[in-house]
C-alpha positions in Angstrom: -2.5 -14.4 -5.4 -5.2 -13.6 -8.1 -6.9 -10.4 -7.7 -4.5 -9.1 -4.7 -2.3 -6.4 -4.0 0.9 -8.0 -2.5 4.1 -5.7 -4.0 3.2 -2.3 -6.0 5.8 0.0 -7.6 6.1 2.9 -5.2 5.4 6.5 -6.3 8.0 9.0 -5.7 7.5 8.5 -2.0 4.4 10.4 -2.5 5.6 14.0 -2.9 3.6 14.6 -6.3 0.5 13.5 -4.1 0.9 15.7 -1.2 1.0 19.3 -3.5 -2.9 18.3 -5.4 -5.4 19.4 -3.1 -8.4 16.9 -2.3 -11.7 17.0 -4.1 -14.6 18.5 -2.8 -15.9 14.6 -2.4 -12.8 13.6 -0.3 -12.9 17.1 1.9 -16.6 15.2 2.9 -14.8 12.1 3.2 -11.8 13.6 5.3 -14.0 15.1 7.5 -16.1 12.4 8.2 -13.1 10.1 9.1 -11.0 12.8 11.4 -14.9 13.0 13.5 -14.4 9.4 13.8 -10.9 8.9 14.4 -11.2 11.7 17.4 -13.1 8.8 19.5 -9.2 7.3 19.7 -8.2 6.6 23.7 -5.3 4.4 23.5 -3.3 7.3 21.9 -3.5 9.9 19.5 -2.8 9.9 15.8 -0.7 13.3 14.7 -1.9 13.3 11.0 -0.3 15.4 8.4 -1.6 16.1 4.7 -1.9 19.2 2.5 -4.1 21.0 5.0 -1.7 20.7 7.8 -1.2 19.1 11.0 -4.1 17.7 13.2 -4.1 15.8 16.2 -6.9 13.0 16.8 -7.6 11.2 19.8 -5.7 11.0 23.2 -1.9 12.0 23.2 -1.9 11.2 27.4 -3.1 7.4 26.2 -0.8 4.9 26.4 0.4 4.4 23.5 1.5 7.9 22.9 1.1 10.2 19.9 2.0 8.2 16.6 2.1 10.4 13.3 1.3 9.5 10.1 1.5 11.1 7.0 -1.2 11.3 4.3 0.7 12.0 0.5 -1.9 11.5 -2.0 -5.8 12.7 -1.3 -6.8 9.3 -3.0 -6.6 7.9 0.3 -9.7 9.5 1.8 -11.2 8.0 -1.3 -10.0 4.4 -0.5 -10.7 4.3 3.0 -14.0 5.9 2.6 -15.5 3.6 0.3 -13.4 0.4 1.0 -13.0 0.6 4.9 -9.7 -1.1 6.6 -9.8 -3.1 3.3 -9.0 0.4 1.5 -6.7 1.8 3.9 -4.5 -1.5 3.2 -4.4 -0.7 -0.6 -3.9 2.8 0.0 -0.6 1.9 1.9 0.5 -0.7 -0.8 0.0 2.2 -3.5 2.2 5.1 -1.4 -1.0 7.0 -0.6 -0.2 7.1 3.2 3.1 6.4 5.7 4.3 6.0 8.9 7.4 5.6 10.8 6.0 3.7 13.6 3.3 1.1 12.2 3.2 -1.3 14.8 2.4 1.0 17.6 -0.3 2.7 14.7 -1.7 -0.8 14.2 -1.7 -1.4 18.4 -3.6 1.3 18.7 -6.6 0.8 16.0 -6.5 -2.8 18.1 -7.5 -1.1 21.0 -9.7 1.1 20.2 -11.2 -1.5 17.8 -14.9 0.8 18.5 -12.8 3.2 16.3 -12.0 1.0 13.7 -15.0 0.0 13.2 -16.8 3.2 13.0 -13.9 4.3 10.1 -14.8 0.6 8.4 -18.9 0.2 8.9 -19.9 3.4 6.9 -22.4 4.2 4.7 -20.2 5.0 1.5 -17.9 1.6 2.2 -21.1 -0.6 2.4 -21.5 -1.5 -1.6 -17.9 -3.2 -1.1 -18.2 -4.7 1.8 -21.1 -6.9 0.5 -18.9 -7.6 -2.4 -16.7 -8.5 -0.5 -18.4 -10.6 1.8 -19.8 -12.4 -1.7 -16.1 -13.0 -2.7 -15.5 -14.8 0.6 -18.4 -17.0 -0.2 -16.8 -18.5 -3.3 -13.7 -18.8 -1.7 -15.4 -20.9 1.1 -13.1 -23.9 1.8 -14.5 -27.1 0.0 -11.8 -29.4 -1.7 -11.4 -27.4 -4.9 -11.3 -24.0 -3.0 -9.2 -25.1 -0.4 -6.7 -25.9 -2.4 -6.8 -22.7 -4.3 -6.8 -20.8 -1.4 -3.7 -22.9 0.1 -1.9 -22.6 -3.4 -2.9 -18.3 -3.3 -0.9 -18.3 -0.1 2.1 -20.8 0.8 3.0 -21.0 -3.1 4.4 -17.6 -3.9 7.5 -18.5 -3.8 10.1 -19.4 -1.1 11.8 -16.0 -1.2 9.2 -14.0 0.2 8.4 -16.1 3.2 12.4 -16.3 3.5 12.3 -12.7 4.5 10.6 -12.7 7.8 11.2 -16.5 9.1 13.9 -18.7 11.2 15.9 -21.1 8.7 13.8 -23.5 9.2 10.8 -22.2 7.6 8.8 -22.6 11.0 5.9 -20.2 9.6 3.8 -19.7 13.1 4.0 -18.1 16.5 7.3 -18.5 18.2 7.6 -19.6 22.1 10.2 -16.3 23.1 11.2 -17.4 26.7 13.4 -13.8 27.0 13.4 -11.0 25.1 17.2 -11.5 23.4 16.5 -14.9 22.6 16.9 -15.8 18.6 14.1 -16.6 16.1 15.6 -19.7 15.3 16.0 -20.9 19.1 12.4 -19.1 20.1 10.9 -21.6 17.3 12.7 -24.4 18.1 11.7 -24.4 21.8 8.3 -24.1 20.2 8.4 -27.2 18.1 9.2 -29.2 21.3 6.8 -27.5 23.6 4.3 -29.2 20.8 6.1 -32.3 20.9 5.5 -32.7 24.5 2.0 -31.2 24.5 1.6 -34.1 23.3 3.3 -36.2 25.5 5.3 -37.8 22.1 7.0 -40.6 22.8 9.2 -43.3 20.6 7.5 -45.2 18.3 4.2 -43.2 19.3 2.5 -43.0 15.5 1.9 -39.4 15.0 -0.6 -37.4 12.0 0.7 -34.0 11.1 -2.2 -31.7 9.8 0.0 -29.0 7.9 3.3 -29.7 6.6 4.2 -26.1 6.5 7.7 -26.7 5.3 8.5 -29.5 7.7 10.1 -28.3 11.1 7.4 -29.8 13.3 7.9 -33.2 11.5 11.4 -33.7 11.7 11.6 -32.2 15.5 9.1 -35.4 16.1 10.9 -37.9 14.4 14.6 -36.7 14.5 14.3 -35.7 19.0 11.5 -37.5 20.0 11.5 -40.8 17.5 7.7 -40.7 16.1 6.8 -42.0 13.1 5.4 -39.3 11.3 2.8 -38.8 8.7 2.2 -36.0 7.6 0.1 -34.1 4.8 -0.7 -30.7 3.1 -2.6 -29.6 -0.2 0.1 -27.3 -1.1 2.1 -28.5 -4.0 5.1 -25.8 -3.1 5.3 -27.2 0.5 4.8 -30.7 -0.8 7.8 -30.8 -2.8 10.2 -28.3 -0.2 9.7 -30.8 2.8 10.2 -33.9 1.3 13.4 -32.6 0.0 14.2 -31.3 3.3 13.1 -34.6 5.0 15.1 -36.2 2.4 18.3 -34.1 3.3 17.6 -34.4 7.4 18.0 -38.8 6.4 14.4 -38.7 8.4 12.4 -40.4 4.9 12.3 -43.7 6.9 10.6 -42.0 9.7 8.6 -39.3 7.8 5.9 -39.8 5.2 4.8 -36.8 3.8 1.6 -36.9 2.0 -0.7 -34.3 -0.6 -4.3 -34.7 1.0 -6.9 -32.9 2.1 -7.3 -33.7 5.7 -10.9 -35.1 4.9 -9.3 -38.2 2.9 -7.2 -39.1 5.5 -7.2 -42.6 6.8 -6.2 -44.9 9.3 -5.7 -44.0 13.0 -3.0 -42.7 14.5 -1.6 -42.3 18.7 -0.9 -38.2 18.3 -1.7 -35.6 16.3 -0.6 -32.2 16.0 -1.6 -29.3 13.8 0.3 -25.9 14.1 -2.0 -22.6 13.1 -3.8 -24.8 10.2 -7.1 -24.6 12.0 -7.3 -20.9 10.7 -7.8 -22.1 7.1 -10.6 -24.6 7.6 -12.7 -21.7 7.8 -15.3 -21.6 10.6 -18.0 -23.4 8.6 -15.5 -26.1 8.6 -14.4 -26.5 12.2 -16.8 -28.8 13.2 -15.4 -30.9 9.9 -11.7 -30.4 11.3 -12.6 -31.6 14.7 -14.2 -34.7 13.5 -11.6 -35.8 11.5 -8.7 -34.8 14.0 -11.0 -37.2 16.2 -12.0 -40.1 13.7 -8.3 -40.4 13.0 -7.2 -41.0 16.2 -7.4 -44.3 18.4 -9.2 -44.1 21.9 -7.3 -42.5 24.2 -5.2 -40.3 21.4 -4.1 -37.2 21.8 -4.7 -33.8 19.5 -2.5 -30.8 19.8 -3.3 -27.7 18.6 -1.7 -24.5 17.9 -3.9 -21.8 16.6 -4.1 -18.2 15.9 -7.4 -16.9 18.3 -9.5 -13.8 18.8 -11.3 -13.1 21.5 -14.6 -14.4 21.6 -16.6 -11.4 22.4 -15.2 -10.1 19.0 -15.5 -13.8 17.0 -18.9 -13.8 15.7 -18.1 -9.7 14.6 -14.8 -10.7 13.2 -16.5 -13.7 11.0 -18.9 -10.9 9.3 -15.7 -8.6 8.8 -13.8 -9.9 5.5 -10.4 -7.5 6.4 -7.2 -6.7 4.6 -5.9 -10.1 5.6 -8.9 -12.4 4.4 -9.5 -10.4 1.1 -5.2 -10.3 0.2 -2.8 -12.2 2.4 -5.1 -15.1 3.5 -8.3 -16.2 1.2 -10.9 -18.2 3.3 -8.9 -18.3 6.6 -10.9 -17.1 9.7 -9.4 -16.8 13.2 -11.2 -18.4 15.5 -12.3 -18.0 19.8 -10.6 -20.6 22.3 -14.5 -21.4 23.4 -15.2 -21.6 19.8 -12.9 -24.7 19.1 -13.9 -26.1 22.6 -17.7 -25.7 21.6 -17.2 -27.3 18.7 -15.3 -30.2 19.9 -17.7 -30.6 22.7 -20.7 -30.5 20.4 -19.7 -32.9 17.3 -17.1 -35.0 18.7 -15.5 -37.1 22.0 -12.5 -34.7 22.1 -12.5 -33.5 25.7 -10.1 -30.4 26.7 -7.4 -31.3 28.8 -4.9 -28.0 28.6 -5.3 -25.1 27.4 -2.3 -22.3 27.7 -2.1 -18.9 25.7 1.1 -17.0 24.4 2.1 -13.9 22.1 0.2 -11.7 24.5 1.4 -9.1 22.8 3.8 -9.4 19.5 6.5 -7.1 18.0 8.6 -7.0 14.7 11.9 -7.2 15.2 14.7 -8.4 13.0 16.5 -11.4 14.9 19.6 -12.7 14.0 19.6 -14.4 10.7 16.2 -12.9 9.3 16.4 -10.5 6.8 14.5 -7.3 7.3 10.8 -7.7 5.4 10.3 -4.3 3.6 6.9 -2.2 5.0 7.6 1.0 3.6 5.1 2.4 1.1 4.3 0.9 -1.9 6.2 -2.5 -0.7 4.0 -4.8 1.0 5.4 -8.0 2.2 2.3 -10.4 1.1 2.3 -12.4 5.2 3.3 -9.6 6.9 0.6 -10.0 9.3 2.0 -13.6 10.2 5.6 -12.0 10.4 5.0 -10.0 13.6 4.1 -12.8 15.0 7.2 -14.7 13.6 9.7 -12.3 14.5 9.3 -11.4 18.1 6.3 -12.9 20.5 6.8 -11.1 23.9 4.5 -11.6 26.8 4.0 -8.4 28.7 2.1 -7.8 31.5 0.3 -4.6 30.6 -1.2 -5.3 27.2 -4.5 -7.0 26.6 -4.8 -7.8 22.7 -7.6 -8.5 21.3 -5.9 -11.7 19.1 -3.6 -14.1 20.2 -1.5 -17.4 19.9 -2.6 -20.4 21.9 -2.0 -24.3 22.1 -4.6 -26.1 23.5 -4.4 -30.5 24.0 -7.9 -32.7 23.6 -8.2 -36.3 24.5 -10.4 -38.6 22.7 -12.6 -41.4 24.5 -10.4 -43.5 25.9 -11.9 -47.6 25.4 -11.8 -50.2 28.5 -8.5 -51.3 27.3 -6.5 -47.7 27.7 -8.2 -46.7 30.7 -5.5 -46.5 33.3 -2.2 -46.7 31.6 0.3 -44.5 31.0 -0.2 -42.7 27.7 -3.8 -41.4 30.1 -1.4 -39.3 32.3 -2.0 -35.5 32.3 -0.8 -33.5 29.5 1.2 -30.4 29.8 4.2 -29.0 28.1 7.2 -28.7 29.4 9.7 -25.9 28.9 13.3 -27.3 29.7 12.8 -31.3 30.1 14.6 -33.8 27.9 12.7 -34.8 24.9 11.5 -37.8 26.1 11.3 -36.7 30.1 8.0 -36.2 31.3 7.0 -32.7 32.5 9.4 -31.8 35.3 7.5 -30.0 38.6 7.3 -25.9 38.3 8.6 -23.8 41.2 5.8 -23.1 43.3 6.0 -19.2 41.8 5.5 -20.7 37.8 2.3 -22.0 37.0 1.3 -25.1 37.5 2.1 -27.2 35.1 -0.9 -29.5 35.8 -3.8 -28.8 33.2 -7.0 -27.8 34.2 -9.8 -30.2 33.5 -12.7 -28.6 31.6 -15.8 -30.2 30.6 -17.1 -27.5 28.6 -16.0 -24.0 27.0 -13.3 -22.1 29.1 -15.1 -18.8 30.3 -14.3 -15.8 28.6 -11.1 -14.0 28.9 -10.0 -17.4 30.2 -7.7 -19.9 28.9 -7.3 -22.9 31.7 -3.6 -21.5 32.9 
């Protein structure tokens, strides 16, 4: 990716750092962020650098005490003046470490008050206007969406190989227990979209985002659509086709390079898995349109998508963070009542089901992933997809402020659908057959009936 920070040669795991005393400019900048990061509730942060040991926050929160080590005084620098952004870079370049991460990520995402206060300071605010004037020239026409899709999904193969199932299935997992595998967690996945969907043989179904193909040969191969699908990504392009190619699937899988606003022709289904986050929000009402323009009355649209809640949306859209400035140019993450709104507003779509997952998320290396390397100075370029990727858990006790969900819109049905078949309600199912209809839950499960909404879902809500 131009301009980004993705894998830096790591110092001499910082011990050269950690014996040169700070500046008297990064004392005032250590100080400044230890006041803030003593707001911390969640947990406590056990920091260590040349001046000694210091705890911040609360160590009876409950995440614990996490510790992290600061080797290089450049850091105060980098977080002072560049915010999150600069802590990021600071972690690429060895400056800083820690041997639990996640749990030190988890608890910045709780106490996102204290995040803020370390990012929104005087000394960072030159760079993040520059910044936010970066973001604007990579907003997501058709010449910068491609660049930005090209910065990200055409790397190379072998970096995304490190964190993801063999299939390539680059999105949230459906983990139904804790020991189950990658591989099966995304596969389950793929049909829980499938039937979202309520997919059926012959049904003619649009793909927005290839990715490297999983999704498209699940629908053709178990469920018998005929499948078009499309993505601007030359790498991705030329992968799934092979793939397709190798499955014997080309007679039921088209793959295309467009930009969804050339598509054409309508369609019974369509499904897009965690593309909507690279629209970009001045582009969602676009994406909805032409998800809806591109299906006959009555279709079906499934979506998976990556969202935030929406008290923190319109403050995350200001924010350009590590992820939008070097893992993800352009992308945005958007509210469940944002993509509602929007579909309510500029199109017919009407929400039928709405269901959110990956309450909480955890690395963990499953069988037949390779480890993805997050020490210092190595920086896997997606590893903010890969915790995702790797282990989705639901647990009851943790309230994140981000998560995965899949929601199901109807267009308009005309005079002629009204009534039939393909107008029964939509839900997922988790163990039918691939072309059974939704089988009843226990009385104890959910209901597996969708909850009509006519408008936005309520906050904190998500129709289950």
């Amino acid at each position: 990716m131009s301009g980004s920070i993705l894998i830096a040669d790591a110092r001499d795991d910082g011990q050269s750092g950690a014996r040169r005393l700070p500046t008297m400019t990064q004392r005032l900048f250590r100080a400044g962020i230890l006041a803030r990061l003593r707001g911390l509730r969640a947990g406590a942060i056990r920091l260590r650098d040349v001046f000694g040991e210091t705890v911040l926050g609360d160590s009876a929160g409950p995440l614990g005490t996490v510790a992290m080590d600061v080797v290089d005084p450049d850091f105060w620098s980098a977080v002072a003046t560049g915010g999150d952004v600069g802590a990021g870079e600071a972690f690429v370049a060895g400056q800083w470490r820690s041997q639990d991460l996640v749990r030190l990520m988890q608890l910045f995402v709780r106490d996102r008050a204290v995040l803020l206060g370390v990012h929104e300071t005087f000394w960072s605010l030159p760079r993040r206007w520059l910044l936010r004037a970066g973001q604007w020239l990579r907003r997501n026409n058709r010449g910068g969406s491609k660049r930005n899709i090209a910065d990200h999904y055409d790397l190379g193969d072998e970096l995304f190989a490190h964190f993801l199932d063999p299939t390539m299935t680059y999105s949230s997992a459906w983990f139904e227990r804790p020991d189950q595998s990658l591989l099966e967690a995304q596969q389950h996945k793929l049909r829980r979209l499938c039937r979202l969907v309520d997919l059926q043989p012959g049904d003619r179904l649009l793909e927005i985002g290839t990715g490297w193909g999983s999704l498209a040969m699940c629908a053709a191969g178990e469920f018998g659509a005929q499948v078009t699908t499309t993505t601007i990504s030359q790498n991705q392009h030329d992968r799934a086709r092979q793939r397709i190619a190798d499955a014997n699937l080309a007679d039921r899988v088209t793959v295309v390079q467009q930009d969804y606003r050339d598509l054409r022709g309508t369609h019974d289904k369509l499904l897009s898995c965690e593309m909507v986050e690279a629209v970009g929000a001045r582009f969602l009402p676009t994406y909805l349109k032409v998800c809806a323009q591109r299906l006959r009355p009555g279709g079906v649209l499934g979506l998976q998508a990556i969202t935030i809640a929406h008290q923190h949306y319109a403050e995350a859209l200001r924010m350009v963070d590590y992820i939008r400035r070097h893992v993800f140019p352009g992308s945005f993450i958007p509210s469940i009542q944002a993509i509602a709104a929007a579909a309510s507003e500029h199109t017919d779509l009407r929400l039928e089901y709405c269901e959110d997952f990956a309450t909480t998320t955890r690395r963990r290396c499953s069988a037949g992933a390779r480890p993805c390397s997050a020490r210092p100075g190595r920086s896997c370029g997606a590893v903010a997809k890969a915790s995702c990727a790797r282990g989705s858990i639901t647990s009851p006790t943790a309230k994140p402020a981000s998560a995965s969900a899949t929601l199901a819109f109807r267009t308009c049905a005309s005079a002629a659908w009204a009534g039939t078949a393909r107008q029964r309600p939509l839900a997922p199912a988790s163990r039918a057959a691939p072309h059974a209809r939704p089988p009843r839950r226990p009385r104890s499960a959910p209901s597996a009936r969708p909850r009509r909404r006519t408008s936005a879902p309520a906050a904190g809500t998500c129709g289950t």
